[in-house]
ZADRENMI-288114 format. One record per residue (C-alpha): x, y, z; residue in three letters; chain; residue number from 1. Coordinates in steps of 0.05 Angstrom, whole numbers, always signed. Each point is the difference from the previous one (the first is absolute). Example, Ala and Ser with C-alpha at 12.3 -4.5 7.8 and 13.67 -1.06 7.14 Angstrom:
<pts>
+--------+--------+--------+-----+---+-----+
|     xx |     yy |     zz |   r | c |   k |
+--------+--------+--------+-----+---+-----+
|   +246 |    -90 |   +156 | Ala | A |   1 |
|    +27 |    +69 |    -13 | Ser | A |   2 |
+--------+--------+--------+-----+---+-----+
</pts>
This chain:
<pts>
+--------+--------+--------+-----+---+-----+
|     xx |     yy |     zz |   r | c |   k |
+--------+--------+--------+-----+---+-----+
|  +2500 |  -1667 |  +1157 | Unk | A |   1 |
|    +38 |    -26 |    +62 | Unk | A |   2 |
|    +72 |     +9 |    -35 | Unk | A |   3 |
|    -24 |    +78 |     -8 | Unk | A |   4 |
|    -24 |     +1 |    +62 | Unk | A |   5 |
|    +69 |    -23 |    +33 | Unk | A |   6 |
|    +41 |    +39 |    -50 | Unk | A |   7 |
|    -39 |    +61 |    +42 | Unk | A |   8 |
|     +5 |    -24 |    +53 | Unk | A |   9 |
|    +84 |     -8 |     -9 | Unk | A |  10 |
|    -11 |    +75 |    -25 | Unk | A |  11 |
|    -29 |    +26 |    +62 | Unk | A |  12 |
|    +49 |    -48 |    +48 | Unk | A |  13 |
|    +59 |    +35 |    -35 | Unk | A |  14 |
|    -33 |    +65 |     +8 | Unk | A |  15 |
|     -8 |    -12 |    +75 | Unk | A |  16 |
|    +68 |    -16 |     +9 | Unk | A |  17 |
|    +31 |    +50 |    -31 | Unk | A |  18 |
|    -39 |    +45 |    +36 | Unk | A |  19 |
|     +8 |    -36 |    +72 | Unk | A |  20 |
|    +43 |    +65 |    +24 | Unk | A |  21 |
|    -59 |    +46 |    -18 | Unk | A |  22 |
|    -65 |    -40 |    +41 | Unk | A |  23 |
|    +32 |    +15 |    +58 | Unk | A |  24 |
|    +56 |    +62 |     -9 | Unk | A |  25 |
|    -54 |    +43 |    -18 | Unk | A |  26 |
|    -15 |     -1 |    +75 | Unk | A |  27 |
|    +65 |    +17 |    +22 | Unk | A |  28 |
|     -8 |    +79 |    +14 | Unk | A |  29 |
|    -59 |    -13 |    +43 | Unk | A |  30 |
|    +34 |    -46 |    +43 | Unk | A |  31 |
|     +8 |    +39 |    +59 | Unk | A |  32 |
|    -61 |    +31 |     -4 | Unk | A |  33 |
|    -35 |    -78 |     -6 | Unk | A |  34 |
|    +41 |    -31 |    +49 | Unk | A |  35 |
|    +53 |    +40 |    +35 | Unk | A |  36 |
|    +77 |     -9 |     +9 | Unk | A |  37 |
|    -22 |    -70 |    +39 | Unk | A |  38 |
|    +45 |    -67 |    -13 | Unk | A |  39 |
|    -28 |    -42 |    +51 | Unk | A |  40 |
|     -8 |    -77 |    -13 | Unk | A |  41 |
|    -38 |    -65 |    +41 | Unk | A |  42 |
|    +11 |    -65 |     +2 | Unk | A |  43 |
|    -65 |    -35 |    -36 | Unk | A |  44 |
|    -32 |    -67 |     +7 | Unk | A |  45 |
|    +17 |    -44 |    -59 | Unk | A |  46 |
|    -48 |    -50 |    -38 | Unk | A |  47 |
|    +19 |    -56 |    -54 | Unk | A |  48 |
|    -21 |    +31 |    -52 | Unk | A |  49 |
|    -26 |    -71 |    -38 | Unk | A |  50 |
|    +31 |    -44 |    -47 | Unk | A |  51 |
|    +69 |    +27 |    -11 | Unk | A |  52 |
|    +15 |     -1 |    +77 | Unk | A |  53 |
|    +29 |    +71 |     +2 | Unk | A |  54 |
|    -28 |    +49 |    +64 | Unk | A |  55 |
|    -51 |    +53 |    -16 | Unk | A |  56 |
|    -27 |    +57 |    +41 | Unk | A |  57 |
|    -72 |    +23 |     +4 | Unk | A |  58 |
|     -9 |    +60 |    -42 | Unk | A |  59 |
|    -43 |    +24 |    +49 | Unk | A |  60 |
|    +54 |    +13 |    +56 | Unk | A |  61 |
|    +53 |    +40 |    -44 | Unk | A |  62 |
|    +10 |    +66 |     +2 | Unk | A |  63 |
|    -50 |    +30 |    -49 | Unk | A |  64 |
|    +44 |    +68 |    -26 | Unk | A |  65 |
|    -64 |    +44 |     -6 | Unk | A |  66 |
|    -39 |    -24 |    +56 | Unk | A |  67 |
|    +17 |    +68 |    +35 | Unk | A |  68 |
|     -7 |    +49 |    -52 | Unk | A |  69 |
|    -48 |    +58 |    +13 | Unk | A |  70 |
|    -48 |    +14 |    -13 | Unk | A |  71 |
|    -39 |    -70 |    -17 | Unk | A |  72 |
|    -47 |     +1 |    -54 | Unk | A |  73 |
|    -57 |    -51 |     +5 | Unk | A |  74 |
|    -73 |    -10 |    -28 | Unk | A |  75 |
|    -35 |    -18 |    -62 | Unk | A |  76 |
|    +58 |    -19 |    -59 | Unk | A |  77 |
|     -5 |    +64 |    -50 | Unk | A |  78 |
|     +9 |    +46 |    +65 | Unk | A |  79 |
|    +57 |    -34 |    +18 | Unk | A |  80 |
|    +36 |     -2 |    -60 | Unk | A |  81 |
|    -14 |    +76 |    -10 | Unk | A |  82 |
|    +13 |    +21 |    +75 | Unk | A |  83 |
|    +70 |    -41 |    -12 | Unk | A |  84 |
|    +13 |    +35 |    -59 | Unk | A |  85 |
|     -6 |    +69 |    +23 | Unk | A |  86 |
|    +50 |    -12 |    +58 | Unk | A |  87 |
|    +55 |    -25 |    -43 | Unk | A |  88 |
|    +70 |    +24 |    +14 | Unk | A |  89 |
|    +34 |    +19 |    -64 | Unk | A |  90 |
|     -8 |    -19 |    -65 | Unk | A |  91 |
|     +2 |    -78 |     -2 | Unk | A |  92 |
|    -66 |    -38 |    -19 | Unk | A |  93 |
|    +20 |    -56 |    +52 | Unk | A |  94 |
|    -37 |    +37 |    +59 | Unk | A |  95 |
|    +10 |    -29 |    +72 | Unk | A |  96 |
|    -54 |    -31 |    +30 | Unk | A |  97 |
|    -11 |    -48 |    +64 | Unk | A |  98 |
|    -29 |    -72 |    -12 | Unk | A |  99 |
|    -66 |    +28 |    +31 | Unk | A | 100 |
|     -7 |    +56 |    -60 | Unk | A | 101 |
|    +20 |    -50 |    -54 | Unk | A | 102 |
|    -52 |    -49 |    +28 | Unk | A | 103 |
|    -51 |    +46 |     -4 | Unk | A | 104 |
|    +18 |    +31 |    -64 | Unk | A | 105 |
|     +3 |    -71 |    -28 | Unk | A | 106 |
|    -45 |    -41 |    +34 | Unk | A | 107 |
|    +14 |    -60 |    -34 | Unk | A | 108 |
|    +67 |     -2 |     +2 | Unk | A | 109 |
|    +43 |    -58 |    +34 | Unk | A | 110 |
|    +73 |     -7 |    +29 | Unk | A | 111 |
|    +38 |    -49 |    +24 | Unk | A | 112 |
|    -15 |    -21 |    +73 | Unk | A | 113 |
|    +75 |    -27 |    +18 | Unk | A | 114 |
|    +68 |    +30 |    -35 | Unk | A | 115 |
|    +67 |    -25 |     +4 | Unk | A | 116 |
|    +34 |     +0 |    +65 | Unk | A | 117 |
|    +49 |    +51 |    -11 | Unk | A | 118 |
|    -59 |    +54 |    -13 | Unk | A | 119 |
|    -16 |    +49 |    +49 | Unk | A | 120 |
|    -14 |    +54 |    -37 | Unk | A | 121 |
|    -62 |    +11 |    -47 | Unk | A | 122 |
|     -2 |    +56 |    -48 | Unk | A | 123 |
|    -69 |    +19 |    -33 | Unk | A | 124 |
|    -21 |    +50 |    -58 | Unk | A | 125 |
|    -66 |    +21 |    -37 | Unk | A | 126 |
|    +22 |     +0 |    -69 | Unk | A | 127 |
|    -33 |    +54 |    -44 | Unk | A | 128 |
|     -6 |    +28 |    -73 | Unk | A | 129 |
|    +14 |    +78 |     +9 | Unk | A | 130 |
|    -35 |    +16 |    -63 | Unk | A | 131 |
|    -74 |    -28 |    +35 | Unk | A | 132 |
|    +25 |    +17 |    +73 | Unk | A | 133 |
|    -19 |    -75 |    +11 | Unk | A | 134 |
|    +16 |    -70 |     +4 | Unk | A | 135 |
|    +47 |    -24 |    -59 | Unk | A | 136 |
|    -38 |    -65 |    -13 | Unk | A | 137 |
|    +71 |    -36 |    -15 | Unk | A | 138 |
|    +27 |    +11 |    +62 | Unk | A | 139 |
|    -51 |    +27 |    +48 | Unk | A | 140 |
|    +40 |    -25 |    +63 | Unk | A | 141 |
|    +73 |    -18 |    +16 | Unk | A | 142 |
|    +45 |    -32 |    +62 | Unk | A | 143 |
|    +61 |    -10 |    +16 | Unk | A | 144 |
|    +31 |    -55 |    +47 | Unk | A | 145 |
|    +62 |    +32 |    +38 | Unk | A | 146 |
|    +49 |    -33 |    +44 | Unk | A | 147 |
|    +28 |    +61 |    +18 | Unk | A | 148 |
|    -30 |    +61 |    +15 | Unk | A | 149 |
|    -29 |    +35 |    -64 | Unk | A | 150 |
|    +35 |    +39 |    -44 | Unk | A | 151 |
|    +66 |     +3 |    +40 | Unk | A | 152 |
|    +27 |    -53 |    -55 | Unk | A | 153 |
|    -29 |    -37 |    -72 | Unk | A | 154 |
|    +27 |    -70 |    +31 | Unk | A | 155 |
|    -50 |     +3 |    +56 | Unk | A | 156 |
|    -52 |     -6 |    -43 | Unk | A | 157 |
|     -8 |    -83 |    -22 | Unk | A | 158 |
|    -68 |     +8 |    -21 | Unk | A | 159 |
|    -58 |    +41 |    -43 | Unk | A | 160 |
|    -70 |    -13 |     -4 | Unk | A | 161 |
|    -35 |    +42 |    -51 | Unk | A | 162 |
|    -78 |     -9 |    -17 | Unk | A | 163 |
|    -47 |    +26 |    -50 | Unk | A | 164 |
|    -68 |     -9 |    -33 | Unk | A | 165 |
|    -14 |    -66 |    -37 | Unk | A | 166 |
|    -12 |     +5 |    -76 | Unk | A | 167 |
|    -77 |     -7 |     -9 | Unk | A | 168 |
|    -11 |    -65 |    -15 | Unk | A | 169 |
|    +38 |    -30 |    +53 | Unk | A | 170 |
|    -22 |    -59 |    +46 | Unk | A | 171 |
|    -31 |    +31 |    +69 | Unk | A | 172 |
|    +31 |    -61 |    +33 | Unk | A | 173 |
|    +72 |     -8 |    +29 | Unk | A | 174 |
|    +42 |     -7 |    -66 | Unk | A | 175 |
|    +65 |    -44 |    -13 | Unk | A | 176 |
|    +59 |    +23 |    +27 | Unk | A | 177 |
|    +52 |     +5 |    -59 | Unk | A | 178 |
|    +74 |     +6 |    +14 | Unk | A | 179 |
|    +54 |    +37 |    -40 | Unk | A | 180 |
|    +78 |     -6 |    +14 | Unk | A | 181 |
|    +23 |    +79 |     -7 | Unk | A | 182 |
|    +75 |     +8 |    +17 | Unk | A | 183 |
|    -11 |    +30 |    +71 | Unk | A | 184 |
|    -44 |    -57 |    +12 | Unk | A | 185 |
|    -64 |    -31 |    -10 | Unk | A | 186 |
|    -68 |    +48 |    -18 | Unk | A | 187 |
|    -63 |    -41 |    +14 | Unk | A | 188 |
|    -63 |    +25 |    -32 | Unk | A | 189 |
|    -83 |    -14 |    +11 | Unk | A | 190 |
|    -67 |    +37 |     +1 | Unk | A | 191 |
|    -57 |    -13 |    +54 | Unk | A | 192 |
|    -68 |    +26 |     +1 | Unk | A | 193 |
|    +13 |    +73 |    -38 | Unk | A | 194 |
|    +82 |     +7 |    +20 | Unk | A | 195 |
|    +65 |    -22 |    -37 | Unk | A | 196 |
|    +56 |     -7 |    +30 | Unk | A | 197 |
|    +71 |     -3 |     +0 | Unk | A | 198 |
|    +53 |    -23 |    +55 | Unk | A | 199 |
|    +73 |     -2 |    -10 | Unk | A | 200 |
|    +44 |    -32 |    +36 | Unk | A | 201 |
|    +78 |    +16 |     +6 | Unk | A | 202 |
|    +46 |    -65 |     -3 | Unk | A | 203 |
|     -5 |     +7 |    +78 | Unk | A | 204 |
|    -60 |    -33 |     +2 | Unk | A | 205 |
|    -16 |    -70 |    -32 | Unk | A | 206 |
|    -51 |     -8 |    -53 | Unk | A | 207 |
|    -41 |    -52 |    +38 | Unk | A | 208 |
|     +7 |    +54 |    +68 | Unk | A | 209 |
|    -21 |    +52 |    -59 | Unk | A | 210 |
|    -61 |    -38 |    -25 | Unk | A | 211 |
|    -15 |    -17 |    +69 | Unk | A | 212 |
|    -14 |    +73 |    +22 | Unk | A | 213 |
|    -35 |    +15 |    -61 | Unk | A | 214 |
|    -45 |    -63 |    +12 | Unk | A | 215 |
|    -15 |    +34 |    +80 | Unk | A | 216 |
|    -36 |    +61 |    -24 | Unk | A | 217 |
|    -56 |    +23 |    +35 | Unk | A | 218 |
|    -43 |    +68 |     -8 | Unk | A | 219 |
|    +39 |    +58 |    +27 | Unk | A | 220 |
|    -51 |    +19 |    +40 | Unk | A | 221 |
|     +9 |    -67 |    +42 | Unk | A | 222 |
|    +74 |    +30 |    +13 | Unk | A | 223 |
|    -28 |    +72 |    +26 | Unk | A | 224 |
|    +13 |     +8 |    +76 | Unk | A | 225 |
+--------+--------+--------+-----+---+-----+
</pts>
């Protein structure tokens, strides 16, 4: 059972890289309207991250992408999702949404409370199946880590969270945390409470920096200014 489990899980990795250009492209024609023509960077405090001894930043004081899009949708989780849904820009089932409308739609979700120190910007979709209009359970949420400003350039980008809803049956407590070399990198994966996710990591950022920020997720919600 475990060796078909990881042989999925490889699967899904594999899918997630190949697809690392569409998480967050998909936004890229509503990037003036999200965020405007803006470029402007600060200097943030730094942390040690832990055990490998490499600086982190709290996720907390990056720039979120879609903090400022308008309108905001917030409330109970099924309005949310639909309200999101309905203001889409174009086609794409990767739908922009601030940290505060993906914490509502999924209450339980968590994210990393520090990122590398070369992140300051934070990308962040609602994920959906266009068939039902909502949430594809595989990847109901996805993030990208920038170190440049989004979408101006792929190699900004040195990391990609991606979370979706735990196969029944899966512990409600904080699950391993199982690592995968991919070529780009390293792909860490884990469920808690209801979620799975998935972080990747370019070769920018260490494995033991990369488990660290997976191990200093928090609820969302916790992150919501």
């Amino acid at each position: 059972m475990k060796r078909v489990l990881l042989l999925l899980f490889v699967g899904i990795l594999a899918a997630a890289c190949g697809e690392a250009g569409v998480l967050d492209g998909a936004g890229e024609r509503t990037r003036l309207f999200v965020q405007g023509p803006t470029t402007t960077t600060v200097a943030l405090p730094s942390v040690d991250a832990g055990l490998s001894g490499e600086a982190a930043v709290g996720a907390a004081d990056v720039v979120w992408y879609n903090d400022q899009k308008n309108p905001q949708h917030r409330g109970e989780p099924a309005q949310v999702i639909a309200d999101v849904w309905d203001t889409r820009i174009g086609n794409s089932r990767f739908v922009q949404s601030s940290r505060a409308e993906i914490a509502d739609a999924l209450p339980t979700l968590k994210f990393p409370s520090l990122v590398p120190e070369q992140v300051r910007w934070v990308t962040s979709q609602l994920v959906y199946d266009e068939v039902t209009e909502t949430l594809d359970p595989n990847t109901s949420a996805a993030f990208g880590l920038w170190t440049t400003e989004p979408y101006q350039s792929d190699t900004g980008r040195i990391g990609v969270l991606r979370v979706g809803v735990a196969s029944s049956g899966t512990s409600a407590g904080g699950g391993e945390i199982s690592p995968i070399v991919v070529p780009d990198g390293i792909s860490l994966g884990w469920t808690d409470t209801d979620m799975r996710y998935e972080l990747f990591c370019r070769t920018e950022i260490s494995q033991q920096l990369c488990m660290e920020i997976a191990e200093s997720a928090q609820p969302l919600s916790d992150l919501v200014s």
